[in-house]
N, C-alpha and C positions, 0 to 999 in steps of 0.2 A: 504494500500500500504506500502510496506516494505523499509523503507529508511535506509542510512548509519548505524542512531542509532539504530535501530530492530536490522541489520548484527550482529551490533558491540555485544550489550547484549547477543542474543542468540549465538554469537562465545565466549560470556564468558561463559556462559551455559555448552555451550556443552564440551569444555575444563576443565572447574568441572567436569563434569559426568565422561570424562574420566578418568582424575587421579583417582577417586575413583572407578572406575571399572577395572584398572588395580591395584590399589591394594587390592579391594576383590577379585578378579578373579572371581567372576560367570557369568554364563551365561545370568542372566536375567537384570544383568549388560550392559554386550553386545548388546542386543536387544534394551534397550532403547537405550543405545550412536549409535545403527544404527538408530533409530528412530528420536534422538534428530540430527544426522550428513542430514538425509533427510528434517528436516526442517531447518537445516540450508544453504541447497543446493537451497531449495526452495524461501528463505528469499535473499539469494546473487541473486537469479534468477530474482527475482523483481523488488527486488533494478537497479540492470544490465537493464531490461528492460524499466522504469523509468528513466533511466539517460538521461539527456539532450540532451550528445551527440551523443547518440543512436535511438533518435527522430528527431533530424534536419538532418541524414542522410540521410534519408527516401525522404524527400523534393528532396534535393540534388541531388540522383538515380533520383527519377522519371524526373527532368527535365533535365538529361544528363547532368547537369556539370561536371564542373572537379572537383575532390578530390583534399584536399592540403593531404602533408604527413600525417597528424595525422586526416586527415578524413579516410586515407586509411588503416591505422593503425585499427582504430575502425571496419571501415568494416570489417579489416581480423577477429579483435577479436569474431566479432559476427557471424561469419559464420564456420572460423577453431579453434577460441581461444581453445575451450578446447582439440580438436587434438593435438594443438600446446604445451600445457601446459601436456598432457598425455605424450609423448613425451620426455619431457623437463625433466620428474619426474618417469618416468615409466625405473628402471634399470631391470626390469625379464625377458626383450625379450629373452634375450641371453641364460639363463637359463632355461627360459621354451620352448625354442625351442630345448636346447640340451635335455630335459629333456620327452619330445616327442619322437625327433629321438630315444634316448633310448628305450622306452615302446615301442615304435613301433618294432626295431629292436626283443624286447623281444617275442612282440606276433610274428614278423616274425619266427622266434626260434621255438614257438606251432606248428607252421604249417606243419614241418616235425614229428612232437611227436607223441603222441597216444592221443587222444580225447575223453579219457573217463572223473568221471566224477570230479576226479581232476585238469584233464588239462581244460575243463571245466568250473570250477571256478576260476580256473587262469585267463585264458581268458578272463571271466567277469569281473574278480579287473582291468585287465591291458586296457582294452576297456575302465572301468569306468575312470582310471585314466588321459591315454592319451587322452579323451571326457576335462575333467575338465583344462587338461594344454593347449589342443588346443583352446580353448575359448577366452582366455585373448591372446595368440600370434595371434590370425585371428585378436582380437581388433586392437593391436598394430599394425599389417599389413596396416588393414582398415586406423587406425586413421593418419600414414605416409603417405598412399595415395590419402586421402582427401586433405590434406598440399598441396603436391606436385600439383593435380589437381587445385587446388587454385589461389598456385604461377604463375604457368602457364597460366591459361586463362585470370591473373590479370599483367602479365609483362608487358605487351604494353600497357596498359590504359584499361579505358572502355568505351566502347561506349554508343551509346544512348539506342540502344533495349538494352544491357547486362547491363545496368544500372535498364531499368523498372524493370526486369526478377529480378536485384538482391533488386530492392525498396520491389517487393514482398515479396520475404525471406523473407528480414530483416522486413517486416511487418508482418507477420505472426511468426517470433522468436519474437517482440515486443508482440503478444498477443497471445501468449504460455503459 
């Protein structure tokens, strides 16, 4: 089981590899530091899971009490935290949305041209591209959406079945 001091080490870890993979620049550089960032996602994960008051939540849900503030806290964190935290950190909406509109307008542009077989391959880069930008902007979509459904069905309190329903989650994100 992966406690505070595992996070802490393997986050020194993997912060070495990086320095040193941005100043070799290669590739197989990168591979590990995605390598070494996945176990250190997995080691926060544990930890996260493990934590005390991540555990006595669970009780709490199942027998409909009330939440104090920093119990309700925790629940958001373990249901929307990383929504919340994408969000918080994630400045490319903007940009990869305009950046969409763009390509798209571009292939709109193909649609009057000739189609042979360099429009063609245009067509293919500009499909490929706006595929690769619409991806992370559907996240970020998604991930404001989940918040927002959160906050909502969490405004008024919770009751007792929407208490079981969410002891479930939080029990199955505990043994994830």
């Amino acid at each position: 089981m992966a406690g505070n001091q595992d996070v802490s080490s393997k986050l020194k870890d993997t912060l070495d590899l990086a320095a040193r993979s941005f100043e070799t620049e290669k590739s197989d550089g990168y591979y590990a530091l995605q390598e070494d960032l996945e176990e250190l996602e997995t080691a926060a994960r544990k930890s996260f899971q493990n934590h005390e008051d991540c555990k006595s939540l669970v009780s709490k849900l199942e027998k409909g009490a009330a939440l104090s503030g920093d119990e309700m806290d925790t629940l958001k964190l373990m249901m929307i935290g990383d929504a919340d935290y994408y969000l918080k950190y994630d400045d490319d909406f903007e940009r990869s949305e305009g950046e969409l509109k763009k390509i798209i307008d571009e292939i709109g542009k193909l649609q009057a041209g000739n189609l042979d077989v360099d429009g063609l391959m245009h067509l293919r880069v500009l499909c490929r591209e706006a595929s690769s930008v619409a991806v992370p902007t559907a996240h970020y979509l998604e991930q404001k959406e989940r918040v927002r459904k959160f906050e909502e069905a969490t405004k008024d309190g919770i009751d007792g079945e929407t208490g079981k329903a969410l002891a479930n989650i939080v029990r199955s994100i505990l043994s994830d």
